[in-house]
N, C-alpha and C positions, 0 to 999 in steps of 0.2 A: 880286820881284813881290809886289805886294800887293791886287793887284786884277785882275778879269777884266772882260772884255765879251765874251757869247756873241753870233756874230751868227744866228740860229737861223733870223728871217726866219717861219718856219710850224712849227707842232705836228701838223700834216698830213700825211703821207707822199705821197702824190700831187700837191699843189701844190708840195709841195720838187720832186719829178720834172718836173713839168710846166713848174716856173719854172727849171729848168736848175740845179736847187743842187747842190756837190760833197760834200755832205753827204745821209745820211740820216736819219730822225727817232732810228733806235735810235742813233748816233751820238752824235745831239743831246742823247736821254738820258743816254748812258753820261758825255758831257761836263760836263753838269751836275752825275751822281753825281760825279765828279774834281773838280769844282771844289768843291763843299760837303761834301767830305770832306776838303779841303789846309785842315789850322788857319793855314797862313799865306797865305792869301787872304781879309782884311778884308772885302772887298766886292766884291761881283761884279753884272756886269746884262744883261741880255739885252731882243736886238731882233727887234723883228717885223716886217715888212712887209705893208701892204695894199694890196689892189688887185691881188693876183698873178692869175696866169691857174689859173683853175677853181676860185678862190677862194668861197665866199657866205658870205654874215652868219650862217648856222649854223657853217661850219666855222670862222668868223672868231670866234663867240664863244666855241667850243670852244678853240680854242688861246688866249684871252686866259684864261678860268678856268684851263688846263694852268699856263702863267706865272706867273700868281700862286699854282698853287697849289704849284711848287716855291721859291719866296719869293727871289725875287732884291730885291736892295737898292733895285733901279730898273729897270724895264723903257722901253727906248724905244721906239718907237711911230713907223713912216715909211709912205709912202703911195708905191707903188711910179710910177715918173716914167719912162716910154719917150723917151727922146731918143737924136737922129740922134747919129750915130757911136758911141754905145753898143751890145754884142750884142743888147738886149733891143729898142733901135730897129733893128737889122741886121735881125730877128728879125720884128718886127710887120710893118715899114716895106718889106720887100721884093718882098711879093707880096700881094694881099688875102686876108684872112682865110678859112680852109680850102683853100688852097692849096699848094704847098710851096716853100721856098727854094731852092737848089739849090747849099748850100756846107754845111760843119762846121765851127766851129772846134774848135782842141785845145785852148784858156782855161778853158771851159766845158763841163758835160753839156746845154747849147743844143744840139741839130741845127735845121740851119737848111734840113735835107728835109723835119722833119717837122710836117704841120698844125699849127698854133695852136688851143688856145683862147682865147675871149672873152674878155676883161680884163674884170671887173664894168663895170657903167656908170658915170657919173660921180655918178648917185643914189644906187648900192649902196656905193661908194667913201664917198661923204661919211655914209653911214649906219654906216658902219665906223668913219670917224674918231670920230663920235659916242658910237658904244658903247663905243671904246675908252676913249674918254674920260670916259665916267659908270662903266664898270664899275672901271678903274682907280682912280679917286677911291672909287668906293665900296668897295674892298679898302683905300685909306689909302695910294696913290700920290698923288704930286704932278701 
């Protein structure tokens, strides 16, 4: 192995909980320390997701500064996408918003009893994409 891809997703502790991730932030830390202390991992990169639920452009710009500021070789950049037959469409798509589901899976930390938060809006979402994409470039990402 000569290469990692961390999928991190959020620098957040509560949006990782909130979006269902099997991971925590300190986790997420300790993995990065592992990975930039292996001399035999050339290159490593780590991804983020926007759009998650309880997400905002503060905590979104906060975790983009965290990212670059542990210097991965490349960070990717995804805009989270709710579609049917997905948990995260099980999830939204079941019941309306502040409401509860009334299943679990074992796949995921999803409970599908417990209320949602709002996914940003499709404004706040696209102002995400944009930050990501000038504050990246302006750290000297592609």
């Amino acid at each position: 192995v000569n290469r990692v891809s961390l999928g991190l997703q959020s620098f957040d502790a509560e949006v990782l909980r909130w979006a269902g991730r099997g991971h925590t932030l300190e986790q997420s830390r300790a993995a990065i320390k592992a990975v930039r202390s292996n001399r035999g991992v050339k290159r490593w990169s780590l991804d983020l997701i926007s759009g998650m639920p309880g997400l905002t452009t503060k905590v979104w710009s906060d975790s983009l500064k965290e990212a670059i500021d542990v210097t991965p070789h490349h960070i990717s950049i995804y805009d989270l996408q709710v579609e049917e037959g997905t948990l995260f469409g099980t999830w939204y798509n079941a019941s309306p918003r502040g409401k509860v589901g009334n299943n679990r899976t074992l796949s995921s930390n999803l409970d599908l009893r417990t209320p949602r938060l709002e996914l940003p809006s499709e404004e706040d979402s696209a102002e995400m994409f944009h930050m990501a994409s000038e504050t990246l470039q302006d750290a000297g990402y592609e």
